[in-house]
C-alpha positions in Angstrom: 2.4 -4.2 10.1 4.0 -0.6 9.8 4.1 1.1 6.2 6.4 4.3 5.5 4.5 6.4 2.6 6.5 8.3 1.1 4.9 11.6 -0.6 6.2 14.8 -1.8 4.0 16.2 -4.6 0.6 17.4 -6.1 -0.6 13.5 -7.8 0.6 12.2 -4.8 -1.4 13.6 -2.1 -4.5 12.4 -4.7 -3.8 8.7 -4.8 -2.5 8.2 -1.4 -5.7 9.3 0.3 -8.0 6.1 -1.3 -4.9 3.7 -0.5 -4.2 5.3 3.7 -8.2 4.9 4.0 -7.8 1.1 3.1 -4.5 0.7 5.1 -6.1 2.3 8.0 -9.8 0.2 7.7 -7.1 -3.8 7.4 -5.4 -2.0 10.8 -2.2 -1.6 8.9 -0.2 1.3 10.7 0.8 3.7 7.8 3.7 6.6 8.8 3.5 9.3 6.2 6.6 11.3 5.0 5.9 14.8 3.4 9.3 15.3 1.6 8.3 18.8 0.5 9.2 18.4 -3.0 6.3 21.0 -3.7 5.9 23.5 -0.6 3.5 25.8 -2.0 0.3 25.8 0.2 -1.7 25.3 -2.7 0.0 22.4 -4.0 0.4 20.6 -1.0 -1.3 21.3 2.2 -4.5 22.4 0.4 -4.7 18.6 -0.2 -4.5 17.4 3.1 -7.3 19.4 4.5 -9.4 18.8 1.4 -9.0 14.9 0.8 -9.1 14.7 5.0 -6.1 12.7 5.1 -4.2 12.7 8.4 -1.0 15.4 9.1 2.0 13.7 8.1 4.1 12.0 10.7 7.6 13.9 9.2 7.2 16.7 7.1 11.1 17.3 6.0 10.2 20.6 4.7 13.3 20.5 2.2 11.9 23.0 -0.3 14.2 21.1 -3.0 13.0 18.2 -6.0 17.0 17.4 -5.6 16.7 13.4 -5.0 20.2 13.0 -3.3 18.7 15.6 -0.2 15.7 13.6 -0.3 17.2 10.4 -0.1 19.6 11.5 2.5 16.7 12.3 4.8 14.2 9.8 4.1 16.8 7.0 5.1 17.3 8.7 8.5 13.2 8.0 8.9 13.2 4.7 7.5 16.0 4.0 10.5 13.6 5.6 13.3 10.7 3.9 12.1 12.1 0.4 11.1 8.6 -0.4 8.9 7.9 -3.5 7.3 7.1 -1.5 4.0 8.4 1.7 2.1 5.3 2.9 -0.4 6.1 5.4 -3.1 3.7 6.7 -5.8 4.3 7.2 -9.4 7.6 8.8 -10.5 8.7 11.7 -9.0 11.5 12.3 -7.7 10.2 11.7 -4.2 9.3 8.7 -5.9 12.9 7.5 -6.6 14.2 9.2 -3.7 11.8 6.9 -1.3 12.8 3.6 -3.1 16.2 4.4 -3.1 16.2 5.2 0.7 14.6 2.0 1.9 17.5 0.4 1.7 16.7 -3.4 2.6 13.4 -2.3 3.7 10.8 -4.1 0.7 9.6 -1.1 -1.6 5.8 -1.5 -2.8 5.3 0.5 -5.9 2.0 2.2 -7.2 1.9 2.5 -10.8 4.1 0.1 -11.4 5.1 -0.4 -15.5 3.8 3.0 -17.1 6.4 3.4 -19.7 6.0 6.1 -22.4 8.9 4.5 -24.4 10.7 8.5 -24.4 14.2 8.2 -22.6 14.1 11.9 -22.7 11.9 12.1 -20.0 13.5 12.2 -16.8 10.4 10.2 -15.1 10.8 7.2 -17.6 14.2 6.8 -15.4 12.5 7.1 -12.5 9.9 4.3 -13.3 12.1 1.6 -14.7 14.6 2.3 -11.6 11.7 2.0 -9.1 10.6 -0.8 -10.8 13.9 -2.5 -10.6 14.1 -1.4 -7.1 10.3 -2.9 -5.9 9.3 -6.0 -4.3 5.7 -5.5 -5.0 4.4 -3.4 -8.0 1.0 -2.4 -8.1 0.0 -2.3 -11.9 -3.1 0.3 -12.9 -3.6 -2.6 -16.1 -2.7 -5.4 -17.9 -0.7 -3.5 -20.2 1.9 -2.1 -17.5 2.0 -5.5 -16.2 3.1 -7.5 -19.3 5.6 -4.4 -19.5 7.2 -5.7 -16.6 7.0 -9.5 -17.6 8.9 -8.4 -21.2 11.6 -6.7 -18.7 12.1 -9.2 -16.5 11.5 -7.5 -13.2 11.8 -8.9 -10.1 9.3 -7.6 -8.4 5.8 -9.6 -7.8 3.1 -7.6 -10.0 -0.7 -7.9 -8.7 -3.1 -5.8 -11.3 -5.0 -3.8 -8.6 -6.8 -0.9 -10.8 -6.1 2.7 -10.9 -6.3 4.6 -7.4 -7.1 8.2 -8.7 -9.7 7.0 -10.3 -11.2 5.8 -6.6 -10.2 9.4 -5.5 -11.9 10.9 -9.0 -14.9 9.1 -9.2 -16.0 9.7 -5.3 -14.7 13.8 -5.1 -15.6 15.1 -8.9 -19.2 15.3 -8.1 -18.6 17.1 -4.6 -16.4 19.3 -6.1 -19.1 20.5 -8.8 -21.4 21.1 -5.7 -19.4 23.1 -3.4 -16.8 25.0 -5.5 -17.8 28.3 -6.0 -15.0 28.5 -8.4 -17.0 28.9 -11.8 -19.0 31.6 -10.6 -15.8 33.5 -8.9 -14.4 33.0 -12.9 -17.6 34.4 -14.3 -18.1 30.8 -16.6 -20.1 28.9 -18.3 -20.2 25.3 -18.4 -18.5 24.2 -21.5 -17.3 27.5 -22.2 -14.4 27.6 -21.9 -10.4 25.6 -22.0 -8.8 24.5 -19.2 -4.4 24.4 -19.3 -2.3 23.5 -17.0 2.0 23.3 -17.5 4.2 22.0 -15.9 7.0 19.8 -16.8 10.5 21.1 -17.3 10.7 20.9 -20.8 7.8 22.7 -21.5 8.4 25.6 -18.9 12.2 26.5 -20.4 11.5 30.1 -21.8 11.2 29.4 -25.6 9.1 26.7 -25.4 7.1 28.2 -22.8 6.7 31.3 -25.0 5.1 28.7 -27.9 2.8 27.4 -25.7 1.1 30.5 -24.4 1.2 31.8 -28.1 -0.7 28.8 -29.0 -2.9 29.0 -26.4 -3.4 32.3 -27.1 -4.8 31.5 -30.4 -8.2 29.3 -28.9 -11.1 30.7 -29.3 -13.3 31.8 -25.8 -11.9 32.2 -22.2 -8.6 29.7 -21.5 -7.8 29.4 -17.4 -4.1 28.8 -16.7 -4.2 27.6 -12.8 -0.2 28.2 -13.0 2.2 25.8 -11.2 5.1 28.1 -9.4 7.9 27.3 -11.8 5.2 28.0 -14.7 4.2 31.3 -13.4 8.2 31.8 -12.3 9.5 31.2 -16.0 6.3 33.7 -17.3 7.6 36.5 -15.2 10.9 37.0 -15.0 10.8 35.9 -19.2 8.0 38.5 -19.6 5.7 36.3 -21.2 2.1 37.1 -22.3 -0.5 34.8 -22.9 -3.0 37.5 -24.2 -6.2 36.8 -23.2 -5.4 33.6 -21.6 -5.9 34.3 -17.7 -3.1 32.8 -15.6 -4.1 32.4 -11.8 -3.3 30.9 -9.2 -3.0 27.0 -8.5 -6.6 26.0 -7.1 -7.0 23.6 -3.8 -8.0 20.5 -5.6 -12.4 20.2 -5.3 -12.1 24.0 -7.0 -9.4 22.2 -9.7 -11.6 19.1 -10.3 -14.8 21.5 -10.9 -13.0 23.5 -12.7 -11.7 20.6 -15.3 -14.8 18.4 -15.3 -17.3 21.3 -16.5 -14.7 22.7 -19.3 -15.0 22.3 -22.8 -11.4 21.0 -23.4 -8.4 20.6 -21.4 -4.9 21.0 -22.8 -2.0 19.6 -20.2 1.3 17.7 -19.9 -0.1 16.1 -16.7 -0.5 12.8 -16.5 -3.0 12.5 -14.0 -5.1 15.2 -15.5 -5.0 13.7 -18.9 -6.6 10.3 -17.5 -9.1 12.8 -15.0 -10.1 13.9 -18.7 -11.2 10.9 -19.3 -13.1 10.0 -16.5 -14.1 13.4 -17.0 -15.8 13.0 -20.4 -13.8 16.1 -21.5 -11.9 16.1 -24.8 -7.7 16.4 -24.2 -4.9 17.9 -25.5 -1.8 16.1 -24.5 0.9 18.7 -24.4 3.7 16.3 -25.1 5.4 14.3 -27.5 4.7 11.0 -25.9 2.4 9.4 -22.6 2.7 6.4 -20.3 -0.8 6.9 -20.1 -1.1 5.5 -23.3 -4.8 4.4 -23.1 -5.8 8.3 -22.5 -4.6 9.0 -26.5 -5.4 5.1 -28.1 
């Protein structure tokens, strides 16, 4: 059996390196395609090397979240490689752009039947199209798959758990072992906030400015690893956080130390705001609504 994974950003490299270990230990040949949604070497290859997952077999290198260029390209490898299964992860718009490009080729979806139940969100399109679009949806709980049930998806949904948390639970405690990163920081366990920022309606200027005002306002050190379009916005808006220091995005055991020793994390992540949890660490969802609805009941 040949699968195609498809895989284009930061929460993706995470949870495909638990499921290509298992693919690769049943002697299931797994094709990776790097869509280059996110080509900053922090927020992609970093993750390779650090997870030890093998090189992708086509890295398209398109620089671009633009689904249509995705799809485009994705279909020309799904025609090389003819594979019995397209995979896509969560909802992204490599996500949507992989299912949409297998064409007749079966789609298996993980993290199938998150909803957050806010149409304003451009991934709550993406999951109830992919879902639509799957053969096989791979449900994190019970929840997401009664969600599917009550829409009447197609798909066949098998409950198969939560595959960051297999990446979280075996990596945290190397990562508090190696990383140096506390010390290069000059912290304290539980001494200090982590944010992180991301999403598109949180980085447009003047809510952007809001946030780093607000975050501005907690007490003790607050670390901003910034995404690109984060930083980006900050710059060329001339926004200040004060004393909240903005750096670089870490490789992902200097991130997961980082966030597991902090006193609080503030995101609009979702796979940082269920790492909290694992973590033990109170957090602060930085949105108005959560698929990950379990992190906030």
């Amino acid at each position: 059996m040949k699968v195609l994974s498809v895989v284009g950003n930061r929460p993706q490299f995470i949870k495909s390196g638990p499921l290509s270990v298992a693919l690769r230990d049943r002697g299931i040949d797994e094709v990776v395609v790097h869509t280059g949604q996110h080509y900053d070497r922090e927020l992609s290859q970093v993750f390779f090397d650090e997870l030890e997952l093998r090189p992708p077999a086509y890295r398209l290198d398109l620089k671009t979240p633009d689904i249509g260029r995705m799809q485009t390209k994705v279909a020309e490898v799904v025609g090389a490689e003819r594979p019995d299964w397209v995979l896509v992860y969560g909802d992204t718009n490599s996500t949507l752009a992989g299912a949409r490009a297998a064409g007749d080729t079966p789609v298996a979806h993980v993290e199938a039947g998150l909803r957050s139940g806010d149409l304003t969100m451009p991934e709550e399109h993406s999951r109830i199209e992919v879902d639509r679009l799957a053969s096989l949806l791979l449900c994190p709980d019970e929840r997401s798959r009664r969600i599917l049930g009550e829409e009447g998806v197609a798909g066949r949904a098998e409950v198969v758990g939560d595959v960051m948390a297999d990446a979280n639970f075996k990596l945290a405690p190397i990562a508090r072992e190696r990383s140096p990163i506390l010390a290069a920081l000059e912290l304290e366990p539980g001494g200090y906030a982590v944010a992180t920022v991301h999403r598109e309606a949180n980085v447009r200027p003047e809510r952007l400015a809001r946030i780093l005002e607000g975050l501005g306002q907690i007490e003790g050190p607050v670390i901003l690893p910034a995404h690109p379009r984060t930083a980006s916005v900050a710059r060329s808006r001339g926004l200040t956080p004060g004393h909240v220091r903005m750096i670089q995005p870490l490789g992902y055991l200097d991130f997961a130390a980082l966030a597991s020793q902090a006193r609080v994390i503030l995101t609009d992540s979702g796979g940082l705001q269920k790492e909290a949890y694992w973590y033990g660490v109170p957090c602060v969802t930085l949105r108005p609504s959560t698929e990950w609805k379990d992190t906030v009941e």
